[in-house]
N, C-alpha and C positions, 0 to 999 in steps of 0.2 A: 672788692666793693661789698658794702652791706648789704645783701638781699634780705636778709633777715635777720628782726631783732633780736633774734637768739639762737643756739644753738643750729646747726643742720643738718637731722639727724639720720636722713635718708634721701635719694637719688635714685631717678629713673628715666630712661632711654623711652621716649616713642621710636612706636616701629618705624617712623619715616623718615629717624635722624638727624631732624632739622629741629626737635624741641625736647625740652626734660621738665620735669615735675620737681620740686623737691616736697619736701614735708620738715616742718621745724619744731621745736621746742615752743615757739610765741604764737602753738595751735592752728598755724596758716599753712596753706597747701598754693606753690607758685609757681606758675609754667613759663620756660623761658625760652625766647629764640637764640639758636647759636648757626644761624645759617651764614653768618658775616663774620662767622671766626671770632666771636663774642659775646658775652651771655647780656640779654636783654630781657625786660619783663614784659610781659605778655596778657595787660588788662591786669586788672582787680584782683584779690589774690582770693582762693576758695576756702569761706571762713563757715566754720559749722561746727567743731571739737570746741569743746568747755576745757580741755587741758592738752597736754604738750602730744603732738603727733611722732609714731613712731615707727610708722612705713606706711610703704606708697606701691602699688603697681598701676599698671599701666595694659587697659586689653590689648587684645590680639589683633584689633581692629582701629583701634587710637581713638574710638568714642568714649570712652570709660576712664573713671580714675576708681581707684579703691585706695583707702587710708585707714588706720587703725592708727587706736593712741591709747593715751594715760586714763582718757573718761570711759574706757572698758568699751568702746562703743567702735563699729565700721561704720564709712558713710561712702555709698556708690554714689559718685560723678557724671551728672551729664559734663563732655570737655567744652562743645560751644555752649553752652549757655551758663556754665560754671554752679548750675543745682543742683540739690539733690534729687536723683532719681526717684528715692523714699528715706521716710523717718530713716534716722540711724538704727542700725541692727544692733539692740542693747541683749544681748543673749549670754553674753563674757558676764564674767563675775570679778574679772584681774583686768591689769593690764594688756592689751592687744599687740603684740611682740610683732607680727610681722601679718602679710597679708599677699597671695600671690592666686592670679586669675588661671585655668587651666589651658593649656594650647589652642583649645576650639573658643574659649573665652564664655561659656555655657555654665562654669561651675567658677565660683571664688573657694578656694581656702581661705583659714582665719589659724593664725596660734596663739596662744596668751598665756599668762601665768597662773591661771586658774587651773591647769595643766589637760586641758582641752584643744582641737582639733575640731574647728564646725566646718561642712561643708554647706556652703551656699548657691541657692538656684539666682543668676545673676537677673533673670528676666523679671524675677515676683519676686526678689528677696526674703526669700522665705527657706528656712532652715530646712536642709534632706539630710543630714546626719550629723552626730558626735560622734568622735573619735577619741577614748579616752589617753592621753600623754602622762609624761612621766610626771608622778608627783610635784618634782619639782618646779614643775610647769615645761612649755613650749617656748622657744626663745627665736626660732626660724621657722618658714615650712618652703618649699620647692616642689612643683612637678615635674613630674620628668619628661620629656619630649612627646611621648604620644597619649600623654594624660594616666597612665593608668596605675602609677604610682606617684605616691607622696613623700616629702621625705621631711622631718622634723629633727630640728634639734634640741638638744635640751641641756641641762648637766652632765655634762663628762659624753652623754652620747646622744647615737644619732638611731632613729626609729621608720623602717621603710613599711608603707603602710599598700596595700591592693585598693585603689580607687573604684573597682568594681565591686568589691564585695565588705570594705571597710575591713578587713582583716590585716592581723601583723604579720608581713614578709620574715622581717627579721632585724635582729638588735645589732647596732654594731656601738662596742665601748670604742670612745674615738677619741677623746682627749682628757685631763684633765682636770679642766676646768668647763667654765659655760663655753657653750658651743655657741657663737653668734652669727653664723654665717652658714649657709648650705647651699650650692648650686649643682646643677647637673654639668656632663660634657654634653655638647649639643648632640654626640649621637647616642647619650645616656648609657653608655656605657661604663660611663666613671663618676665618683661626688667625688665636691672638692670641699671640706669643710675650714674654718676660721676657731679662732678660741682664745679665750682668755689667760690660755697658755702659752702664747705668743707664736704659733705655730702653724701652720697649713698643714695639710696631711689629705691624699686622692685614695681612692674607696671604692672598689672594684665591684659594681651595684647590682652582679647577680648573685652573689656572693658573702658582699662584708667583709673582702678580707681586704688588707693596705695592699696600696703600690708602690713602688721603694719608700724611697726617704724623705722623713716632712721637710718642707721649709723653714729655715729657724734661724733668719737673720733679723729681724725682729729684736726691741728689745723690752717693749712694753705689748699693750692690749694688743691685737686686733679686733678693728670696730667691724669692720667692711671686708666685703670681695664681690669681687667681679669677675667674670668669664669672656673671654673675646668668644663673637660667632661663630670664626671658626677651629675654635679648643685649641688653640696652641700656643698661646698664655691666658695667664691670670695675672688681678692686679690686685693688690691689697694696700688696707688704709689703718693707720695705725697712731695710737696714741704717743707712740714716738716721734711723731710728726713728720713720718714718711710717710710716702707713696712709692711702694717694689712691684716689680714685674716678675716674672716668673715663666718658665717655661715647663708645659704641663707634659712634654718629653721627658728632658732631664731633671725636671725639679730644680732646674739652678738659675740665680738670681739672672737679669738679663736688663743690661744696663745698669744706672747710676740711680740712685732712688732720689725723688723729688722730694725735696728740701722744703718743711713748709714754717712757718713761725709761733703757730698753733698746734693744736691737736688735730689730725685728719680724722674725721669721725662717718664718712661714707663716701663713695665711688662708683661711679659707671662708665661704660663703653660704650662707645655708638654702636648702634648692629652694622655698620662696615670696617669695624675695629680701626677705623682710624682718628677719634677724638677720644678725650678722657676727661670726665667730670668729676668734682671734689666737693664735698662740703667740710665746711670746717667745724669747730668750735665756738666763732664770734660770729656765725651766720652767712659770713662769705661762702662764693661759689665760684671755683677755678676753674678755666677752661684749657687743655693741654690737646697738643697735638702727638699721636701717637709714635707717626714717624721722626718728628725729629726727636724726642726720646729714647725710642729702639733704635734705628736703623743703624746710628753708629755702632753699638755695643752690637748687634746681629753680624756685623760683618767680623767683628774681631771674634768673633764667637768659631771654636776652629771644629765644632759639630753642626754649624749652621744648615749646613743642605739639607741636614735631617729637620731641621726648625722648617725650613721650605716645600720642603716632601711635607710632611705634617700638615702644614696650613695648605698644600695643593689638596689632598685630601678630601679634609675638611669643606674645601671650598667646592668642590666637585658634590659634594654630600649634601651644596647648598643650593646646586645651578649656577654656581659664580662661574663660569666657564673661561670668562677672558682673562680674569684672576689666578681661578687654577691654571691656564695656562702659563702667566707670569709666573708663577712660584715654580712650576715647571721647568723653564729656559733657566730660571737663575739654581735650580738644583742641578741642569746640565752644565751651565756655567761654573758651579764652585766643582763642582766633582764629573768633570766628562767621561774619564773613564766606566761608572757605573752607569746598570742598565736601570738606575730606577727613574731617572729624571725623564730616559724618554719613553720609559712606562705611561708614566704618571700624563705627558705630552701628548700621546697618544689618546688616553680614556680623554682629556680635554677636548680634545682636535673634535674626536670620535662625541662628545656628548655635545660638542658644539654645532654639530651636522656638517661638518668640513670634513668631511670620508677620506677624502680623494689626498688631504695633506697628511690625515689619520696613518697612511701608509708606511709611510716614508721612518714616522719616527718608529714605527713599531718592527721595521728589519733591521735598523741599527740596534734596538732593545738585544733582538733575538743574536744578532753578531756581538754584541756586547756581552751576552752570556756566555756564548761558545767560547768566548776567547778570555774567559774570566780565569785567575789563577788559582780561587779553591774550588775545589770538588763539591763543596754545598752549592755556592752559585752557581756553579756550571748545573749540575743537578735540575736548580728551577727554570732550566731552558725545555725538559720533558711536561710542564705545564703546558706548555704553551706549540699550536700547528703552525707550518710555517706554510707561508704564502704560499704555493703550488698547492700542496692537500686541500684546503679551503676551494681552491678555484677548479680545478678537477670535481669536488665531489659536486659544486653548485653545479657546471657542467653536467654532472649525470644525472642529477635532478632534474634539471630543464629540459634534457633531451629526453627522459621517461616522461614529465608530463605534457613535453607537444605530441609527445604518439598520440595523443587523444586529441590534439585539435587540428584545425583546416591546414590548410598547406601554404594557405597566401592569406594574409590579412590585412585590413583598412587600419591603420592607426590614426584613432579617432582624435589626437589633442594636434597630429600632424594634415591630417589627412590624406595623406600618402598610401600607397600598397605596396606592402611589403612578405616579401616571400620569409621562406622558414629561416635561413641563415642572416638576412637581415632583421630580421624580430629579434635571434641571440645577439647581434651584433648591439643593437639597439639598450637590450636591458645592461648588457656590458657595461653603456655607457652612462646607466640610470644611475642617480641617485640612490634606488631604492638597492642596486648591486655593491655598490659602495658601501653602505650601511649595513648590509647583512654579511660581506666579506670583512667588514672592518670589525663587526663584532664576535661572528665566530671566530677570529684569529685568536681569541681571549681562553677558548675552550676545548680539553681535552678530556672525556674522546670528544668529538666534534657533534655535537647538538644538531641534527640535520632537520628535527622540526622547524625550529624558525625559518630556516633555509626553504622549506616544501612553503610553508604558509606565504612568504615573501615571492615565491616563485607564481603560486597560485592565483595571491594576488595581484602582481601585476602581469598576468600572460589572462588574466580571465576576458573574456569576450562575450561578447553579444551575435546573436541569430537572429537573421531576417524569415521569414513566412511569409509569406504573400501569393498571391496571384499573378505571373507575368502580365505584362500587360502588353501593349502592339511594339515597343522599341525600349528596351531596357538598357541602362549603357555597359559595353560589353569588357571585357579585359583589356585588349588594345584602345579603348577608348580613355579610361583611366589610368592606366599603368604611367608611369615617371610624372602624374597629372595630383593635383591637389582636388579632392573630392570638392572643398569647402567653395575653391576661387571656380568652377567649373558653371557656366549661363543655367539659371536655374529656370530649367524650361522641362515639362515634359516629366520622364520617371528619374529624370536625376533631380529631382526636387526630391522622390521620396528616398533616394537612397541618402540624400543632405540629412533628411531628417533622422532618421534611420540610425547617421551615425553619430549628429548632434545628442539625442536622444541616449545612445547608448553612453556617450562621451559625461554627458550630466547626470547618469545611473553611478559611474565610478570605474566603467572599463574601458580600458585602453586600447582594447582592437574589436574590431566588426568585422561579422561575413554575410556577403549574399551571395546567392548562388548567380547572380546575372551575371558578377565582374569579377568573382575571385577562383574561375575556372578556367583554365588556359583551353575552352572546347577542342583545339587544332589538337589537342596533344591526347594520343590515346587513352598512353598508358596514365596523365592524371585524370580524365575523367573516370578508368578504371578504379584508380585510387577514391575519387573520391566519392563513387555512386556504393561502392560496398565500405565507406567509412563514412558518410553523413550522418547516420543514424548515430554514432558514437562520437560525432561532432555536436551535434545539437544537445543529447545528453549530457555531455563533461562544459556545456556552454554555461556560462554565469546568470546568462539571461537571454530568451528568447523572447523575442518581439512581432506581434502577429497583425498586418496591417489590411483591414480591411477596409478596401479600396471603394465597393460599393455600398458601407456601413454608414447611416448618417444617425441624428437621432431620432429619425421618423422609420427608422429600419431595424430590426434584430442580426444578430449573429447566425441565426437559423438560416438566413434568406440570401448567406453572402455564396455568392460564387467559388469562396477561397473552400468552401464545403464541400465541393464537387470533383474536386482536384487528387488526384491520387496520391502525390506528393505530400500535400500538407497532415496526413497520416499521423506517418511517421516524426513529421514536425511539430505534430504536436504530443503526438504520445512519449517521442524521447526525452524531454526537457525536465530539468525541476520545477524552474521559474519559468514564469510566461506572465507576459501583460498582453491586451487585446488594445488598440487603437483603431477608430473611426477614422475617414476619410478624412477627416482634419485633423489628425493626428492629437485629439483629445482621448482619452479614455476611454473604452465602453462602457456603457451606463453609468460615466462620472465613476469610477471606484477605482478608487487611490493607494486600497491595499499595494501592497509590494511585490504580491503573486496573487494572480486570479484564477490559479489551479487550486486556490482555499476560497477563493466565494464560491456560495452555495448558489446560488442564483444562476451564476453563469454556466459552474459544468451543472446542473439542471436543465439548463438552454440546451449545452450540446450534447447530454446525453440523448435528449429527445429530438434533435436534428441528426446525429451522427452514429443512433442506435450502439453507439460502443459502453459498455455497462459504466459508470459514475468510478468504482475504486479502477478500473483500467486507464480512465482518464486523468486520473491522479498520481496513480503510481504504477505505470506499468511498466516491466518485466520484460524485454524480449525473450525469443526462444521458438521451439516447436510444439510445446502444450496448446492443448486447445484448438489447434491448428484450423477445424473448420468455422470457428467463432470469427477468429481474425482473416479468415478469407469471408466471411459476410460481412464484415465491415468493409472493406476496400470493393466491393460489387457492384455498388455503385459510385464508383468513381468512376472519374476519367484522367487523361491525362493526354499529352498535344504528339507526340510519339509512343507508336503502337506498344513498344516494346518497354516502357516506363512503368505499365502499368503490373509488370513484374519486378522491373527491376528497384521499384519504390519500394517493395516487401521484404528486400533482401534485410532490412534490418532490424524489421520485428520478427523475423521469424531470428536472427541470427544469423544469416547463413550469408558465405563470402563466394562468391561465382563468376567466369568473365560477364563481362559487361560487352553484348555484339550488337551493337545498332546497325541494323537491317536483316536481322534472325526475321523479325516479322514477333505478333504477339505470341501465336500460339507457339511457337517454338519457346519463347522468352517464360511464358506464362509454364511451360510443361518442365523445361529445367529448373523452375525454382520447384515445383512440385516434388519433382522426381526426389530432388533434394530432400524434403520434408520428409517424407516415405520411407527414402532411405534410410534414414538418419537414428528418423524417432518411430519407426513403425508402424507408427500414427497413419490407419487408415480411412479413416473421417473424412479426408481430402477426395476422397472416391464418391461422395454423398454428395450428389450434385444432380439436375436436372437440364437437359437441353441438347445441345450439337457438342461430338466426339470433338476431340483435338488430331488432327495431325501428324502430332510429337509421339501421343501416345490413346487409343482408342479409352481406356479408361479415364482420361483426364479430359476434364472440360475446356471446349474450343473458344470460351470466353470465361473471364471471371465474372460476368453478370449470371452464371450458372449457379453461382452460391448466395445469389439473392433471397431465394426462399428460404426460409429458417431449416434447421438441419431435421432429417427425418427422425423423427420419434416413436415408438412402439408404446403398447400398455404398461404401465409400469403395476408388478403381481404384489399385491399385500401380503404383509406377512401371513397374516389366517391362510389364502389363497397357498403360497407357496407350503405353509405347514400340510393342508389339504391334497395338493397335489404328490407330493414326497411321499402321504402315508401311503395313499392310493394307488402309489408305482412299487411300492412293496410287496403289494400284492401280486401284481400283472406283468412286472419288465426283471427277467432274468437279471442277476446280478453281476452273472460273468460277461456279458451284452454291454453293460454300464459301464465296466469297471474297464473293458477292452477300449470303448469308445473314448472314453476319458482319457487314456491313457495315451493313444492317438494323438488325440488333439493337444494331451499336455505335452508332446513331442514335436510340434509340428515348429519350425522356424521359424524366426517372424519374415516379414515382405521383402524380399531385395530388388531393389530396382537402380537400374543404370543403362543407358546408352539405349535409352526408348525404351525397354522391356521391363514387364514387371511381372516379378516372379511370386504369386498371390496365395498364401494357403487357404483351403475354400472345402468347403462343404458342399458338395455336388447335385443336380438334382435332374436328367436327362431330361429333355421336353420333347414328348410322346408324338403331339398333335397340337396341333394350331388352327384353328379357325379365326379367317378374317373377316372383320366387320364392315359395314357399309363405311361411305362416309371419308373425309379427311380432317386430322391426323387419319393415317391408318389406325382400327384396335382392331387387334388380337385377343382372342379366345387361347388360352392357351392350358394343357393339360402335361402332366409331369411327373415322372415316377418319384412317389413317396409327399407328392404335396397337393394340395388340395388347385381344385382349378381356378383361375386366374385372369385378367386383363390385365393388359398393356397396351398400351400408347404409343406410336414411333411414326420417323418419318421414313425410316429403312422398310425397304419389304423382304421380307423373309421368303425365298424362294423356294428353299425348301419345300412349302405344300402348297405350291402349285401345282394343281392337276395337270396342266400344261406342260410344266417341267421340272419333272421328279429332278430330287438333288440326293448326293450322298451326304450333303453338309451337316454336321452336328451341330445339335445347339444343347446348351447347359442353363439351366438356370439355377447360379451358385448364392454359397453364403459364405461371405468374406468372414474369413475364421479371425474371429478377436479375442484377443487374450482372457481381454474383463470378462468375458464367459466360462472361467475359470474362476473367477471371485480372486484376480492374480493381475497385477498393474500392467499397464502394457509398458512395451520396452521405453517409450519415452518418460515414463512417471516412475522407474525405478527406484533410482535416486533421488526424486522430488518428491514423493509418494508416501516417505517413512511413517506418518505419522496416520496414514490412514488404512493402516492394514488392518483386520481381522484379529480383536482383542481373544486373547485365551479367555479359554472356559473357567469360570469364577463364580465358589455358592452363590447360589440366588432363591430368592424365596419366590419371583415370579420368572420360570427357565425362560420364557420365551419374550421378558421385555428386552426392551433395546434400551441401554444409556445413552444421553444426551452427546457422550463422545466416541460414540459408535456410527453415529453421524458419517454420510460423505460428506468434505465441503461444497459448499454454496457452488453451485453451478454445475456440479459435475452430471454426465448423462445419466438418465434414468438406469442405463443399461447395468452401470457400473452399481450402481445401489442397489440393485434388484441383486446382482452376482453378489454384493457384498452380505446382502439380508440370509442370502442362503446359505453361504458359508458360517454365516453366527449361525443358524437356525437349525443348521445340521448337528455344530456344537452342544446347545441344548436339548435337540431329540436325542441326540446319543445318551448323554446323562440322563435322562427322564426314564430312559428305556432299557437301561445295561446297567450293569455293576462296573467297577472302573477295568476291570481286567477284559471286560470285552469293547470299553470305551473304543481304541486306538480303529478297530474293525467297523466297528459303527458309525463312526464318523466319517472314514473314507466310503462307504457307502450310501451316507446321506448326503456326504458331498456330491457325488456321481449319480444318484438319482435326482437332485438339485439341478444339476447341470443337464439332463433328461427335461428334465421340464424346462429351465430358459431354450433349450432349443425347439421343446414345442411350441414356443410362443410367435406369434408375428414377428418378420423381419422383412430388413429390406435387400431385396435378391437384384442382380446382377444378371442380363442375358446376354449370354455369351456364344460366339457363332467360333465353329474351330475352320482353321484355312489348312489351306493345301498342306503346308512343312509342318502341321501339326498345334501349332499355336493359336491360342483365340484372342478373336477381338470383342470388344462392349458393343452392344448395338444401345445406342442410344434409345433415350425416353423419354417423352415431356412433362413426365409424372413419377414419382417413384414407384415402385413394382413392389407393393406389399405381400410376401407371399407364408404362406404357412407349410406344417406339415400336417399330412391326413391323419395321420394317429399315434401319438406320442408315446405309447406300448410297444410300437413297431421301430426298436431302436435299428435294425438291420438297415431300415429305408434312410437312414444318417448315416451309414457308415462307410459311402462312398467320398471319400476324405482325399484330397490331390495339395497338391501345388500346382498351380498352370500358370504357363506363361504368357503373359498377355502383351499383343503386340499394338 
């Protein structure tokens, strides 16, 4: 049929396949319907060109037309309303040869005979670059799949341009005559160019060099070509008045070429490469269907599987899934013995999200290889794991990342509880196992991140926090029970919410401590009181319900503050959200973690006294040791013996777990722990009643309510002042003896109640008591100055009534840091704060900014650290470098002279019968000095004792 009254000189596919464009010689631009298997016209035709039109594209989006012709001019298309966008773009000085939109449809190219390249901004139509082409002019242009190159044709050859920076890639001489045609392969990795030479010819696009042999059955022009969408053929249109097909594998003809009675002067394919459009010479426009065309000549085709392989490929590289699949079975059906069809079936199945049928073709693949008859295919069977190695190594992923969580979980989309072997049983049967075994099978060595990631995320869970409250539902209450269908009365309302909540965060299992502990069973609550703190840690998301929070209340004022447990619940975690009694948000904030609003850890640093960066990101372990027993001092907890065993997992430590130890027993073993471990004597700095367990350790943790004891902290001047003044007056061999002592002395060992204490000695003379209750003592003591103390013990001893032989000591627990030397627990944690070498200075005695202790640390520690630098720089100030090494160890040791002249906190110690002492307790700390810091002899009563 006529569509137009002249010539038809170009053709173009909407992306939706149901309409085309053409452009003619009689300056008319006309979109047609082919949805009923026939070309039909589509309103009014788009009239704007003053002379004969000479291409057409068509956007990325099917709002757009662009056209170029004979009047030098482009004209962008609105498609409904058939205007122009704006004035035509008269920028050309030639003819306008061809005109193609870029992939995101943001940029038009333009080529002409003027032998220019403009790039257009499609939105303002307004020119962003010239690109100069070959003299001869521009006869084609083409983008390549991801925009970022151009490709032009011209006389004899073809010009690849960089769309980012307008620069020439590179030349390729491509034919003989004019080039009229240029397309990409859609994964651009090949052109396929047209010519005047009657010839096709594919062009290897990072390179320019050919791929086999042109096509050249042909016997005049070609006008046209066309690309199928998924590159595995081409179609060309020829002034011979055919229409050939082509296979962009072989390069060979495919099928019978359509017979036409005119000149065929352009051509398209639908983007399902199942239609094929023609224009002619007299203005007509033919509509062809692709399969009946090919499909005969494809079967006779005796390389066809490879035509099927190719287009499964391709169509996989499109999303066509169901396609790819087809092309798949029919490459297993022409050729069964080869492993590529159920390769190919496979990636299908696999990109279709059918896993589970994914399986099946890819062990036939791998038996199809092994039992291949050359040694190259057999060869490409070491590409590829076979099913066990895959399932095995998932396996050992999953079983290293539940070391780190609960032991029973709620699965929140089921709502069921499920133990450890049911959770793997479970993801076995996920989707999400399917998927990650279906595509590691692809990879050799085996890729085991995706596997961790896939595993993380679907085992991640959520942690409950809260406050028990009078009846919470217990294990045997939920267990074989669905949490969701369960009478929502009472605290199984909040564990519904709890898991709904965690369920629409994105994880798949919930714990609370009410119903995912089997209480009856020892050895797991053992398990799980010395592993919850490394539960709530490795958790996705903890969730903190406060029950009596509303919005007339703060977080400050809840109960769940008071609790010894919620500690560690909160300090373990990454994430944390806070909810009100209505399960809204506290203070409305929506963030994702409300361990990064300021507001809130604000609120609980000044409710929970624990510093702001601890509440963000804390650290377990034994540093700091009496910091973190002041935080937990005023807790409580509903069993005696919780409120030790809640610590076991900020400090680190892994201990039985004996409900009915009682507390002081419970409270003295985690101590003893600390002590032992980290040496860390800190834990001895306490006020109140003895323990039981062990007389130096406190019979409650509310004994570390009071902030820890602190002494003067000596200025530098002070400390330079004191050093010079012990040069004068304190022997040197006195110093050097005592130092040496104490840099000998072991650190604390304690175990099995006893602790074996290095200490600095000081006998108590006389005692005089005070009126009054508490008892005070008066007390006097070889080598310190006289004293009070505080106790609810009487010292019997000096009773006039009843002389005693009983000794008493009043020590000084020996600490490393009075060496200016880490204690045994900051060894290894410490590196970075040691005692910088001596380095010219123009002032010896400043201190640099990173000579600093960090933020927190005791004064005691800074003061031993000042001396240690300070000794460094009196040495150089005072010596030549040859008597350096001497001078420094003696201002070290009279350094260490003076911190032990300073105030500290002493220890009174009573000795029993088998020789060992006990602490007599104090309501106060016992500040005590020495008389005169000249008199190094009155220090040099230096022990271990063992305290019982």
């Amino acid at each position: 049929m006529g569509l137009h009254t002249d010539k038809v000189s170009v053709v173009a596919f909407f992306k939706d396949g149901r309409r085309v464009v053409t452009g003619s010689w009689d300056c008319a631009l006309r979109i047609f319907n082919i949805e009923k298997g026939a070309v039909a016209r589509v309103g009014r035709p788009f009239v704007g060109h003053s002379n004969k039109v000479f291409s057409v594209a068509v956007s990325p989006d099917d709002r757009r037309i662009a056209s170029g012709g004979k009047d030098n001019t482009i004209i962008i298309w609105d498609v409904e309303s058939k205007q122009m966008l704006y004035n035509p773009l008269a920028k050309h000085t030639n003819w306008v040869s061809s005109v193609c939109f870029s992939p995101d449809g943001k940029r038009l190219a333009s080529g002409s005979y003027d032998s220019t390249v403009i790039m257009w901004d499609t939105e303002t139509g307004t020119a962003l670059s010239t690109l100069p082409g070959p003299l001869s002019g521009v006869s084609s242009v083409a983008f390549n799949p991801d925009g970022l190159k151009l490709a032009c044709g011209s006389l004899r050859s073809i010009l690849i341009w960089s769309t980012d920076n307008a620069e020439l890639v590179f030349k390729i001489n491509a034919h003989e005559k004019w080039v009229l045609s240029v397309v990409w392969s859609p994964d651009g990795q090949q052109l396929v160019s047209t010519s005047y030479d009657k010839t096709v010819r594919f062009w290897d696009s990072s390179n320019g060099r050919q791929i086999g042999k042109p096509c050249t059955s042909h016997t005049s022009h070609i006008n046209s070509l066309a690309i199928s969408s998924d590159g595995s053929f081409i179609t060309t249109a020829s002034d011979d008045r055919t229409v050939q097909h082509w296979s962009t594998k072989s390069h060979q003809q495919i099928g019978q070429p359509l017979e036409h009675s005119v000149d065929v002067t352009c051509v398209a394919i639908s983007p399902d490469a199942k239609l094929l459009v023609v224009g002619d010479l007299h203005g007509e426009v033919q509509l062809w269907s692709i399969k009946d065309t090919l499909s005969a000549a494809v079967q006779l085709c005796s390389s066809s599987h490879s035509y099927f392989a190719h287009r499964s490929k391709v169509k996989l590289g499109q999303n066509l899934y169901a396609e790819a699949l087809s092309d798949a079975e029919k490459v297993i059906e022409l050729n069964p013995s080869s492993y590529l069809g159920y390769k190919l079936k496979h990636a299908a199945l696999h990109e279709a999200q059918r896993y589970n049928d994914a399986i099946e073709p890819f062990k036939i693949m791998l038996s199809k290889l092994d039992d291949a008859s050359d040694s190259q295919t057999r060869q490409l069977r070491q590409q590829y794991l076979g099913l066990s190695e895959v399932e095995n190594a998932i396996q050992r992923i999953v079983h290293a990342h539940l070391e780190n969580a609960p032991l029973r979980l709620i699965n929140t989309i089921t709502g069921n509880l499920y133990d450890r072997q049911a959770q793997i049983d479970t993801f076995v049967k996920s989707t999400e196992y399917k998927e990650i075994l279906s595509s590691s099978l692809l990879h050799r060595p085996l890729q085991t991140g995706p596997i961790r990631e896939t595993v993380v995320k679907y085992f991640s869970w959520a942690m409950l926090s809260h406050r028990w409250e009078t009846k919470e539902p217990r294990l045997h209450e939920i267990q074989h029970k669905n949490v969701y269908t369960l009478r929502p009365v009472g605290t199984v309302v909040k564990l519904q919410k709890f898991c709904k909540i965690a369920r629409d965060a994105g994880h798949c299992w919930a714990w609370s401590d009410t119903c995912c502990i089997d209480q009856n069973n020892n050895l797991e609550v053992q398990e799980s009181v010395n592993s919850m703190f490394v539960w709530y840690h490795h958790s996705a998301l903890t969730i903190i319900y406060l029950s009596d929070v509303s919005k007339s209340s703060t977080l400050a004022d809840s109960v769940w503050n008071t609790r010894g447990w919620t500690v560690q619940e909160f300090l373990a975690p990454t994430i944390v959200l806070f909810y009100q009694a209505d399960w809204t948000l506290y203070l409305d904030d929506r963030s994702p973690n409300h361990k990064e609003s300021v507001s809130i850890m604000q609120e609980l640093e000044r409710s929970t006294g624990i510093n702001a960066r601890a509440l963000v990101a804390f650290s377990p372990g034994m540093r700091d040791a009496r910091e973190k027993l002041q935080w937990a001092s005023c807790r409580v907890t509903t069993l005696q013996e919780d409120i030790a065993y809640s610590l076991f997992g900020i400090f680190d430590v892994n201990l039985p777990v004996i409900y009915g130890e009682k507390r002081q027993k419970a409270l003295g073993r985690l101590l003893q722990e600390i002590i032992a471990h980290s040496g860390d004597i800190s834990a001895l700095d306490w006020v109140g009643q003895s323990s039981s367990f062990n007389s130096c350790l406190p019979a409650s943790i509310a004994s570390y309510r009071a902030p820890p004891c602190t002494v003067p902290f000596l200025s530098e001047d002070e400390i330079h002042s004191s050093v010079t003044s012990l040069r004068q007056t304190v022997a040197m061999e006195s110093a050097s003896k005592l130092y040496t002592v104490l840099d000998n002395l072991s650190a604390p060992r304690f175990a099995n109640g006893r602790l074996q204490l290095p200490c600095i000695t000081f006998p108590v003379t006389k005692v005089k008591r005070g009126a009054g209750q508490p008892r005070t003592y008066h007390i006097k003591a070889d080598g310190l100055q006289d004293l009070e103390i505080t106790t609810t013990d009487t010292l019997v001893q000096f009773w006039h009534g009843k002389p005693s032989s009983q000794t008493f000591l009043l020590v000084r627990p020996w600490n490393r840091h009075d060496l200016g030397l880490p204690d045994f627990a900051d060894e290894t944690q410490n590196a970075d704060h040691q005692p910088e070498p001596l380095s010219p200075s123009d002032d010896l005695f400043a201190l640099s900014p990173s000579d600093n202790e960090r933020a927190g640390s005791p004064s005691l520690r800074r003061e031993s650290s000042l001396i240690i630098r300070l000794g460094q720089r009196l040495s150089a100030l005072w010596l030549g470098q040859e008597e350096l090494g001497d001078s420094q160890s003696h201002t070290r040791e009279l350094g260490l002279v003076v911190r032990l002249g300073q105030s500290f906190s002493a220890l009174l110690l009573a000795q029993q019968r088998g020789g060992e002492y006990k602490r007599i307790a104090s309501s106060c700390n016992i500040i005590a000095r020495v008389r005169d810091t000249t008199c190094v002899d009155d220090m040099m009563d230096v022990r271990t004792l063992e305290i019982l």
